[in-house]
C-alpha positions in Angstrom: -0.5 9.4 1.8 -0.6 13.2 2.2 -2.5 14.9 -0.8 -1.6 18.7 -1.9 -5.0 20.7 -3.1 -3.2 24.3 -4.2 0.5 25.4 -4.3 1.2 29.2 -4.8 4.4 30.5 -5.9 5.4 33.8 -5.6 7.7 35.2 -8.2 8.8 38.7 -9.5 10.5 39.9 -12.6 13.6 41.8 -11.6 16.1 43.7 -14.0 19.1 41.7 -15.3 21.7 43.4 -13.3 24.4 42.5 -15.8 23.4 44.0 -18.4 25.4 47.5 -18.1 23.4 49.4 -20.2 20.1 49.5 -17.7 22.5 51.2 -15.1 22.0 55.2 -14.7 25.2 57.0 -14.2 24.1 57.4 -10.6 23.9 53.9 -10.1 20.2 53.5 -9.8 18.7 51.1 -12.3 16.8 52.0 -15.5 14.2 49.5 -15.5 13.2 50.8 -19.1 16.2 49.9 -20.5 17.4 46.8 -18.5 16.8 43.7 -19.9 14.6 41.3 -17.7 14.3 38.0 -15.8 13.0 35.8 -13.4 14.4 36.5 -9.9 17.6 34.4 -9.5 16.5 33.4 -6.0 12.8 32.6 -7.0 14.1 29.7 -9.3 14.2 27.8 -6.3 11.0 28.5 -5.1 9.6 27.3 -8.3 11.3 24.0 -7.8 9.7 23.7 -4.6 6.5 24.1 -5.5 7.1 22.1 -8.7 8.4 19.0 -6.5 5.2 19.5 -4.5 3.4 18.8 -7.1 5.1 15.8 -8.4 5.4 14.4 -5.1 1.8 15.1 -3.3 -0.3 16.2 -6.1 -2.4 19.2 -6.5 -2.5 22.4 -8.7 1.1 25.6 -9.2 -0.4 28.4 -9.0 2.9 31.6 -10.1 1.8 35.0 -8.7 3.4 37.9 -9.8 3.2 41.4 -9.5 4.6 43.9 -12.0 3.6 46.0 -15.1 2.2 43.9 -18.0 5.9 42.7 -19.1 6.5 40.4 -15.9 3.4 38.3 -17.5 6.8 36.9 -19.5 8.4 35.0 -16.2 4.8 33.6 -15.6 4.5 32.1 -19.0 8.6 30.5 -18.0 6.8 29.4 -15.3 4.2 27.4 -16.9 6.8 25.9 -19.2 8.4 24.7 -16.5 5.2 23.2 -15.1 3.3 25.4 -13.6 -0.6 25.0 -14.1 -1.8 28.7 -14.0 -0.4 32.4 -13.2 -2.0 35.3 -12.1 -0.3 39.2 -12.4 -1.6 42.0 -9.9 -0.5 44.8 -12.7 -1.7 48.5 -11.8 -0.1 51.6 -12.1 -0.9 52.9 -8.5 1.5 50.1 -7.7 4.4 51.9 -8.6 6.9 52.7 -6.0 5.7 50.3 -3.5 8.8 49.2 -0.4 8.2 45.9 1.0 5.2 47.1 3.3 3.1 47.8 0.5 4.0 45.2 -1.6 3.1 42.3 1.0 0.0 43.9 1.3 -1.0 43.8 -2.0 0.5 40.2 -2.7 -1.4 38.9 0.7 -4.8 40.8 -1.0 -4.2 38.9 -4.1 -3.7 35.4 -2.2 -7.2 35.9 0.0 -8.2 36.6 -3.1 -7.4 33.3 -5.0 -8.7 31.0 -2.2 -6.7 29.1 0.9 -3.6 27.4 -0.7 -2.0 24.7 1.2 1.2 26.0 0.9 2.9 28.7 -0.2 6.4 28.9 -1.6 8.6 32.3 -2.6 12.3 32.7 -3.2 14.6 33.9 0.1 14.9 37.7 -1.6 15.3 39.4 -4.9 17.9 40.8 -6.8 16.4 44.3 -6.9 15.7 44.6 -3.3 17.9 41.9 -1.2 15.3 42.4 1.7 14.2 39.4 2.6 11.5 40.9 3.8 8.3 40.1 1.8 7.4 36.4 2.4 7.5 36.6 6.4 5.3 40.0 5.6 3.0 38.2 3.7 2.9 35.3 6.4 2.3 37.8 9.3 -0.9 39.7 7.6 -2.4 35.9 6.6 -2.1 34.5 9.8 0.1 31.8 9.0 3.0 29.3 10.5 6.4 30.3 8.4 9.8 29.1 7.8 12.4 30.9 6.5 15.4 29.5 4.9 14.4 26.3 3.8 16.2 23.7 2.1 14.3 20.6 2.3 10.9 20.0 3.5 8.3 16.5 3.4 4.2 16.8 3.7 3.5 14.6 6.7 -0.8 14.3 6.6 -1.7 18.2 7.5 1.6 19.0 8.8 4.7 20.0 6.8 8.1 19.6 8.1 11.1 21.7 6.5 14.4 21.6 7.6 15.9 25.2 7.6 19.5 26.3 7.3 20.7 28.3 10.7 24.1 29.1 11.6 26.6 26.2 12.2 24.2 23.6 10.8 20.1 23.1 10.4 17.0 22.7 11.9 13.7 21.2 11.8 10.3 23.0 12.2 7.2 21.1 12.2 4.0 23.6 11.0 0.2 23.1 10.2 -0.7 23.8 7.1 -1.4 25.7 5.4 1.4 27.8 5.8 4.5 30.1 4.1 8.3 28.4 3.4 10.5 30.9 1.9 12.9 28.6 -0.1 17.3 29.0 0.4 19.3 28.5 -2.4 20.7 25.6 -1.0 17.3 23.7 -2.5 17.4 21.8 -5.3 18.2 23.9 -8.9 15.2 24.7 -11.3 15.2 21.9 -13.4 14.6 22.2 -17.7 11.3 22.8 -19.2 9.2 20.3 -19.9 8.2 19.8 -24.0 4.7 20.0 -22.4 5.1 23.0 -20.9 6.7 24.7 -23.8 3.9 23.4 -26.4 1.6 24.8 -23.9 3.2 28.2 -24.0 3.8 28.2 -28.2 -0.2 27.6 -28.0 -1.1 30.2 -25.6 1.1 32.9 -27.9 -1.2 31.8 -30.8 -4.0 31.9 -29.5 -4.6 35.3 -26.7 -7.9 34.1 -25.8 -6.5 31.0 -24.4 -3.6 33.0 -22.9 -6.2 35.2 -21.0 -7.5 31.7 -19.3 -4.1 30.4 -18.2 -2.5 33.8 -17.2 -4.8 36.1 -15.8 -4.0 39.5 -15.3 -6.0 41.7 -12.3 -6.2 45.3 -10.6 -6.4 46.4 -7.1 -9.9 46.5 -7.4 -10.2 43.1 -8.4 -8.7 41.9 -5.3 -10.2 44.8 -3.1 -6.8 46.2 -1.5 -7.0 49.5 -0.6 -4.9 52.1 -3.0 -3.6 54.1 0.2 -1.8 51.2 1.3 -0.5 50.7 -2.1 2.5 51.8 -4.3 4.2 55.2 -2.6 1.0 56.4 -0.3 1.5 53.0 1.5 5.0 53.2 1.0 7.2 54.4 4.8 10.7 53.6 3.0 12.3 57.1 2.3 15.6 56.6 0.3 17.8 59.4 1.8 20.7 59.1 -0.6 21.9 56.5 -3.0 26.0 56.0 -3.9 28.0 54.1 -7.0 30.1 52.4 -6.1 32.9 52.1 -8.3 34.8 48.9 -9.7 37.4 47.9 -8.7 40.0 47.1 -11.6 43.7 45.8 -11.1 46.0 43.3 -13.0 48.3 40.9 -11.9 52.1 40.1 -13.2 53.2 36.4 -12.2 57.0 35.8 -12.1 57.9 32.0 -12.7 61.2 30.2 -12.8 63.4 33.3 -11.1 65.5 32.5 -8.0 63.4 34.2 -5.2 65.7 36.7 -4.5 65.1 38.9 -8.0 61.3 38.1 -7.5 61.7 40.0 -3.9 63.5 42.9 -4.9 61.6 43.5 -8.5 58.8 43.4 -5.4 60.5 45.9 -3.1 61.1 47.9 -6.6 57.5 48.8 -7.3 55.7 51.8 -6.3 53.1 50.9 -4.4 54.5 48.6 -2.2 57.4 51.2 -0.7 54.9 54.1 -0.6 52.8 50.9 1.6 56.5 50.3 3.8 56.7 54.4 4.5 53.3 54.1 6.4 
């Protein structure tokens, strides 16, 4: 029987793109204003990491990092199950591109001690990189998968099957090592009545809150501020564009011989200024 010691999760609090009113009128977001949430594609993650646990034992770690706020998705995550969560929170993290942030995530998991396995969502919301897990992966030294959809723990090994084009494929790896999870995994299930008394507690009481969700610095995990936020940053962004939606509305025609549907067709504007090109 394979046994699990420490799963980390990596999750991030992005803005909730539907919500109109954290959009600026050039098209950039207003993360004061937008409402937030857990990264869509992180759900997933979660899951994996949560099924890990059910299935092989061992201990969810959720690692975030964020201002003070994002401490919210790591309190969903400990509804949902997970045992602890730790939030890298400083302002000389501001700005950071993908480069920086996988250095400061990878600082935070040396940090916290060897995990067996380490589970984050395919990309973000905010970002759609994909970029950060396999980042993370390279500056640890570990065996990664991307795209992963299923995966068993077979003694030190894990096997995951990942999705590649026209069908999928299995990759065997030592552990402990990095699977960024598809959305083609199983759906984050509810939150457990456990979990959520353990949250309502926690809100009660902040002294217990400090010992379940921990916040740290830079300091405290010895990364190096250069290489942080936008000195460690490389990613210019040139120029950003709106673009615009698209509206349109539709007019069906039922129960009219074909021939008035055609020419009421042929009648409309659009359509013969499209036949004159």
């Amino acid at each position: 029987m394979s046994s699990i010691n420490n799963i980390f999760v990596l999750i991030k609090q992005v803005p909730d793109q539907s919500a109109k009113a954290g959009i600026n009128p050039d098209g950039t977001i207003d993360r004061a204003k937008a409402k937030r949430m857990l990264n869509p594609f992180d759900r997933f993650a979660l899951q994996a990491a949560l099924h890990t646990k059910q299935q092989y034992g061992g201990k969810v770690t959720a690692i975030s990092m964020g201002p003070p706020p994002a401490a919210e998705i790591l309190l969903e995550a400990i509804e949902h199950g997970a045992d602890m969560g730790y939030l890298l929170s400083d302002r000389r993290l501001a700005a950071s591109d993908t480069l920086a942030t996988a250095y400061a995530l990878h600082k935070v998991i040396q940090h916290l001690g060897q995990p067996d396995l380490i589970f984050c969502g395919l990309q973000t919301t905010d970002g759609d990189t994909a970029q950060v897990g396999p980042q993370i992966a390279e500056r640890l030294d570990l065996p990664q998968t991307s795209y992963c959809e299923d995966f068993r723990v077979e003694g030190d090994k894990v096997m995951a099957r990942r999705v590649i084009e026209g069908g999928y494929q299995w990759v065997k790896m030592a552990m402990p090592a990095m699977i960024t999870v598809a959305n083609s995994y199983h759906h984050l299930e509810y939150k457990t009545i456990r979990g959520a008394r353990k949250v309502q507690m926690l809100l009660r009481n902040e002294e217990e809150k400090s010992k379940v969700i921990k916040t740290i610095t830079l300091d405290d995990v010895g990364a190096d501020p250069t290489l942080c936020g936008l000195k460690g940053s490389p990613t210019i962004v040139a120029k950003t564009d709106k673009v615009a939606e698209i509206g349109g509305n539709c007019k069906v025609r039922q129960g009219e011989p074909i021939e008035h549907m055609v020419r009421d067709l042929l009648q409309t504007t659009n359509l013969r200024e499209f036949a004159r090109v």
